[in-house]
C-alpha positions in Angstrom: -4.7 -18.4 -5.3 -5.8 -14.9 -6.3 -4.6 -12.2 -4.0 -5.8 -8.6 -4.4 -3.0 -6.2 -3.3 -5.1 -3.2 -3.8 -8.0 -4.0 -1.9 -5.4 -5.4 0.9 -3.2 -2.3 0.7 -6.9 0.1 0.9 -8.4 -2.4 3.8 -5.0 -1.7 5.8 -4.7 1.6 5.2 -8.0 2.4 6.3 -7.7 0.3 9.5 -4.7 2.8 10.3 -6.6 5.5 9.6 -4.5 7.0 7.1 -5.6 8.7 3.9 -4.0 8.0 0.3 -1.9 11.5 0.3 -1.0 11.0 4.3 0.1 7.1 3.6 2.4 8.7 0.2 3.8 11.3 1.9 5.2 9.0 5.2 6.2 6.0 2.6 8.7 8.8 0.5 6.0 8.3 -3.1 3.4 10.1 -4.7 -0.4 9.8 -4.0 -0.7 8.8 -7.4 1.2 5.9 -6.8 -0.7 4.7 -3.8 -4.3 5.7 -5.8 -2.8 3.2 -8.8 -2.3 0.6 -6.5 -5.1 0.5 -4.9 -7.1 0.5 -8.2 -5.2 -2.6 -9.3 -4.0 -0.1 -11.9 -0.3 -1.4 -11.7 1.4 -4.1 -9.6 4.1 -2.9 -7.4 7.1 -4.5 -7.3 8.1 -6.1 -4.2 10.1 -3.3 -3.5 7.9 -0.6 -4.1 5.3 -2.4 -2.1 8.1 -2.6 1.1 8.3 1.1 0.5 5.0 1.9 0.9 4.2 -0.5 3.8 6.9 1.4 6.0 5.1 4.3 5.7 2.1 2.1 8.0 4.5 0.4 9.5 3.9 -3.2 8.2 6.0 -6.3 7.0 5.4 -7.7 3.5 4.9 -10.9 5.8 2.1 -9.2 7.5 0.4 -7.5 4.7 0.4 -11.2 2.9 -0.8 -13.0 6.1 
């Protein structure tokens, strides 16, 4: 099973209404990060990934679901 983070993590960003740099600056990383992520550029580790989906708020269960 293929999973696409980055399109997940852009789709649920977007449903919040948050925009790359406002998503960064509440998760505590860049908006470079978020922007890489999104364009499957590099895979977050599972921490990283935690990080940034506090900033929504979101469990990694949730974003996977």
């Amino acid at each position: 099973m293929d999973f696409d983070v980055g399109a997940r993590l852009k789709q649920v960003r977007v449903k919040h209404g948050l925009s790359q740099r406002a998503l960064a600056q509440r998760a505590g990383v860049t908006n470079g990060t978020i922007s890489l992520i999104e364009q499957n550029r590099c895979s977050p580790s599972v921490s990283s990934l935690r990080k940034v989906l506090q900033g929504i708020p979101m469990t990694l269960a949730e974003f996977f679901a």
